[in-house]
N, C-alpha and C positions, 0 to 999 in steps of 0.2 A: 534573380541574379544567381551564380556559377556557385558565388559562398553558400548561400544558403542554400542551392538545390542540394550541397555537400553537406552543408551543418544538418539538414532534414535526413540525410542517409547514415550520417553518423547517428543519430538518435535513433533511427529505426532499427540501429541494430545494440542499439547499447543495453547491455547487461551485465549482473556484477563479474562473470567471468570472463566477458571481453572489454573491463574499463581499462585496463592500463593501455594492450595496442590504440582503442581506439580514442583514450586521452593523448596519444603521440600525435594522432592524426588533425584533432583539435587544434594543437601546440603549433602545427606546419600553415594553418591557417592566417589568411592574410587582413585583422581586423582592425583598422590602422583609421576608421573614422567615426565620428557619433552614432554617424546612421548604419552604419555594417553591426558596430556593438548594441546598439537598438535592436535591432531587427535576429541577432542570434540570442540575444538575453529573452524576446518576447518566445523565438522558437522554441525555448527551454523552458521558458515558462509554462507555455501552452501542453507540451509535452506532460511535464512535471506533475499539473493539476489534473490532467486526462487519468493517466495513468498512475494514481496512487498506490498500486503493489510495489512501485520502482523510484515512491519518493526518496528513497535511501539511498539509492544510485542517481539520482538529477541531483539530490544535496551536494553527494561529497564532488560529481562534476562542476558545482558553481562555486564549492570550496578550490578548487582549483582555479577556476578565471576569477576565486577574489579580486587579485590586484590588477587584474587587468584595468587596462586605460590607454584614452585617446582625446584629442584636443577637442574643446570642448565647440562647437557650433557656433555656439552662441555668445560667449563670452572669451575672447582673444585673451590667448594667455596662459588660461585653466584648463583644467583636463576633467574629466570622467571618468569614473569607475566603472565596472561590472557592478559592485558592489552594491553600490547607490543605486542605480535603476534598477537591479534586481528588487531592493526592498522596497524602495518607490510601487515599485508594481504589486510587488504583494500587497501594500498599505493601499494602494489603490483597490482592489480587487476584495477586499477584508472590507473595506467600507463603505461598498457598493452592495454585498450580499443581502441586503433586506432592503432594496429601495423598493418603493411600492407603485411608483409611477407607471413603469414598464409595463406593467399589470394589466393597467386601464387602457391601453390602445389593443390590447389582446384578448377583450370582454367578450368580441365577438363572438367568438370560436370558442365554447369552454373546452374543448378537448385541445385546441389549440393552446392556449393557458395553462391546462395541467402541465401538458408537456413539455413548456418555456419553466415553469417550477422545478419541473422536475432537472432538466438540466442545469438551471441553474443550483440546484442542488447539488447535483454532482459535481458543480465546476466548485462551488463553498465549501464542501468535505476534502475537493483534493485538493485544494488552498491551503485550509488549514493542516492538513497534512505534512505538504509541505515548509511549512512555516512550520510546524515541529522537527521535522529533520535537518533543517536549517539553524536551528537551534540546538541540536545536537551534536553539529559541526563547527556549532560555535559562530557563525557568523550574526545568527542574531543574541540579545542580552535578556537576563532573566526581566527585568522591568518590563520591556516588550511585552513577554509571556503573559507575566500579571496584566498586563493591561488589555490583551486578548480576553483572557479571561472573566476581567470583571464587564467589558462591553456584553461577550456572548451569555452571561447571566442575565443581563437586562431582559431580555429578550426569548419567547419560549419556543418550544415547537421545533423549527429546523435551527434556529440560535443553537439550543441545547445542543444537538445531534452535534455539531462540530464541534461545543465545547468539552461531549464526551468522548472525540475521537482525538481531541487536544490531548485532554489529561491523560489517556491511555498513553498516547504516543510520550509525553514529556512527565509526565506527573511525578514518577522516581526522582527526575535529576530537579524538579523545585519542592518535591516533600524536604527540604535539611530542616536542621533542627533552628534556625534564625529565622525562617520563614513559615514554620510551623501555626503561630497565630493567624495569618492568613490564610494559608490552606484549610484552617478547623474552621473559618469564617467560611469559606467557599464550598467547602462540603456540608457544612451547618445550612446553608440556605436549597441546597441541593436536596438534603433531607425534607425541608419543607416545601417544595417543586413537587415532591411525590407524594409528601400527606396531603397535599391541597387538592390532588385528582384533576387539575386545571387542565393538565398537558395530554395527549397519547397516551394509550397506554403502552405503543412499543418505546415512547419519547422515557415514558417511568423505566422501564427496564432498561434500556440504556444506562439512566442513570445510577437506577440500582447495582450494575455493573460494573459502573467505577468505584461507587461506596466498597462495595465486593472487592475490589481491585487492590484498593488504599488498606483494608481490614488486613489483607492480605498478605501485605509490604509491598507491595505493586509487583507480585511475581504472579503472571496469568495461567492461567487453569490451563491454554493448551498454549504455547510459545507464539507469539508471530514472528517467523524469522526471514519475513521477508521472502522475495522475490528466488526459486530456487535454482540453482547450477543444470548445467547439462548432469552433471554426473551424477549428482543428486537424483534425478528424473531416472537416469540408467538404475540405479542402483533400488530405487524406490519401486521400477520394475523386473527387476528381476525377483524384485520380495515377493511382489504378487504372484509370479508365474510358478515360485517354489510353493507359496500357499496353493497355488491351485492343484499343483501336481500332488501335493499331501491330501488333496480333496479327493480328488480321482482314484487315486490309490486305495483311499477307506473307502470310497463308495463300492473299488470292485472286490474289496477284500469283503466286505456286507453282503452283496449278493453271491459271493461262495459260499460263505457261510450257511445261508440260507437253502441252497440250494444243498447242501450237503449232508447240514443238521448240525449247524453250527459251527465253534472254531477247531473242535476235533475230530470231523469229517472225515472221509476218505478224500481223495484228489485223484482223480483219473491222471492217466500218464497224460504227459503232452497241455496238460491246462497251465502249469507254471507256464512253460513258454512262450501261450496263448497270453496269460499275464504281462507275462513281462517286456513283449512286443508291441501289443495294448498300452503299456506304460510307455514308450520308448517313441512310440506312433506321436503318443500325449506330448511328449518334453520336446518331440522335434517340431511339433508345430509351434509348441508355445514358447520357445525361443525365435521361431523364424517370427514371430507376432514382435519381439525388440528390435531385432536391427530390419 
């Protein structure tokens, strides 16, 4: 349909420095029945869980169609949220990640089967992902959270892996101090996860990572901040191209040196020039390499 070939263009281009035009563009859209609000919640969803650099950007966009709603299909009278089939779908999708059925029709092929794991792996990590920034938007409640968390402990291996990209993501806003006994439970069993040597050992250092994290105050050794700006990018290259021209510069100031007998040399006429055209050759290519 014309909505969603639109709702899939807006997404392809949404990022955090084009979300306000392109949440106007959303707002002009015409979602006025179940199956329109179905089918742009699943777009987002799909989106959302792919692309986990940009959960922070698909969150605060489904904080926005929170209240959206439309009559309900099925029951005359009632209406539907955004709200509720977003979470629907997440709870859907969270409690499918370890069926083991799927498995055995795909025995054939074991490279065929890794690689349904392996996807499905990716779709469970950007899940939970988002089901923490969704959380951080407030639309989902800390109860939720804990209940996340004590299923993804049952369970080892790829369970873990999402329960440590959980904590990272939410683990500051449920460490408070009333919640603190569960937490020292969750991380007490976590401890044991790693002295038992049951799991990986990249599945141990994960979790090592969090312990690390939690010891920490949950301030991480290098920032994740997310998905970056254009201008961000501009300016992060311009950093480089000035590191390199200081690179260039010592290497050709080293070989006069050398060539002379060192930094108190003589200097032929005419070599600054040579220098500094040299340099200048340098800086104009390596700007024309930005824009």
């Amino acid at each position: 349909q014309e909505l969603f070939r639109r709702v899939n263009g807006i997404l392809n281009k949404l990022t955090p420095q084009m979300f306000q035009p392109l949440m106007r563009q959303v707002d002009e859209l015409t979602i006025d029945t179940e199956q329109r609000l179905q089918g742009v919640m699943e777009l987002i969803f799909e989106k959302a869980i792919s692309e986990p650099n940009f959960s922070a950007t698909y969150a605060n966009l489904c904080q926005c169609l929170l209240r959206l709603k439309v009559p309900s299909a099925d029951k005359p009278g009632e209406t539907v949220t955004f709200r509720t089939l977003l979470l629907n779908r997440c709870q859907k999708e969270f409690e499918t990640e370890d069926d083991g059925d799927e498995g055995e029709e795909r025995q054939r092929l074991r490279d065929e089967l890794q690689e349904a794991k392996r996807k499905a792996q990716r779709r469970s990590l950007g899940n939970i992902r988002f089901i923490g920034e969704l959380f951080k938007v407030k639309m989902l409640v800390k109860k939720t959270m804990h209940n996340c968390i004590v299923k993804l402990l049952k369970n080892h291996n790829e369970s873990l892996e999402c329960l440590c990209r959980l904590l990272s993501t939410i683990g500051k806003d449920l460490d408070v101090e009333i919640a603190k006994p569960r937490m020292d439970q969750y991380f007490s069993q976590m401890e044991q996860i790693i002295k038992e040597r049951k799991t990986s050992s990249r599945i141990r250092f994960l979790l090592q990572d969090v312990l690390d994290l939690r010891r920490n105050n949950w301030v991480p050794r290098r920032g994740d901040q997310g998905p970056k700006t254009i201008n961000q990018v501009h300016k992060e290259a311009e950093l480089d191209v000035h590191r390199e021209q200081i690179k260039v510069q010592q290497q050709l100031m080293s070989k006069k040196d050398n060539r002379h007998g060192g930094p108190g040399g003589p200097h032929p006429a005419g070599e600054a020039k040579e220098h500094t055209d040299e340099n200048s050759a340098k800086t104009v290519q390596s700007h024309h390499v930005i824009f």
